[in-house]
C-alpha positions, 0 to 999 in steps of 0.5 A: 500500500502506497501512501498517498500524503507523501509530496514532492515539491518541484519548481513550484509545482505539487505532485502526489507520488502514485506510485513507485514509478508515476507522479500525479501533479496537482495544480497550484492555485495562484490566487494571491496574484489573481488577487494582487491583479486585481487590486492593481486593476482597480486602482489603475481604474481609479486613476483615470479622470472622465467627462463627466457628460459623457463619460470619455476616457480624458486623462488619468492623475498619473498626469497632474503636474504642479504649476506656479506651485499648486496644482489646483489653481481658482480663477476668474474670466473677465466675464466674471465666472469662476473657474477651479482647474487642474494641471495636467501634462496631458489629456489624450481625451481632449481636443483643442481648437482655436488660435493661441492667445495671451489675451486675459491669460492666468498664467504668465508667459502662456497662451492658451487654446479651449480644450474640448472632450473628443467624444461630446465637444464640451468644454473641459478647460484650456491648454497653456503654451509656451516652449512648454505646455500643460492643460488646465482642466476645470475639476467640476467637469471630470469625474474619477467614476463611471457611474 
């Protein structure tokens, strides 16, 4: 009678000895790095940024930059309306259209150019250049979720 609680491990896989000359291997769950996986998964999802009208992928905060020292910036247009904004580095998930001007712009020595979602063409912010660039995103139009 052959006992069948004697293992042999080799390279990371388990085998039951059946016999004195045949080997049964039994699979080895990795559930840890199924579980490792997901995890991963869930918080690249959560890093990403999207329209909040339609839901575009736009850009992720793996992207967001500081400029003049902050990150999140309050201004006002000459029309008066107030706008909280984000800096990012990019935002595949945006369009820009419009010729570059300095005219009323919140950051000195840039430009700027209306920055629309690809997918509904709806206003998300700006992008500021210079030799350089950023996009400056109003945070009430990007959500980290799809509901």
């Amino acid at each position: 009678m052959i006992n069948s609680s004697l293992t042999m491990i080799s390279k990371g896989e388990q085998m039951l000895l059946v016999s004195s000359q045949y080997y049964f291997k039994k699979p080895v769950f990795q559930t840890e790095n199924l579980i490792n996986y997901k995890h991963d998964e869930l918080i690249e999802q959560n890093k990403k940024l999207f329209c909040k009208f339609c839901k575009n992928g736009i850009t992720d905060l793996d992207a967001a930059i500081f400029v003049n020292g902050s990150q999140t910036h309050t201004f006002s247009n000459p029309a008066g309306f107030i706008y909280t904004i984000q800096c990012f580095d990019s935002a595949p998930g945006c369009d820009v259209v419009g010729e570059g001007t300095n005219e009323h712009t919140w950051f000195h020595g840039y430009e700027w150019q209306i920055a629309i979602c690809h997918s509904c063409r709806r206003q998300l912010g700006w992008l500021f250049s210079n030799d350089d660039y950023f996009y400056g995103l109003i945070s009430d139009h990007l959500i980290n979720a799809i509901e």
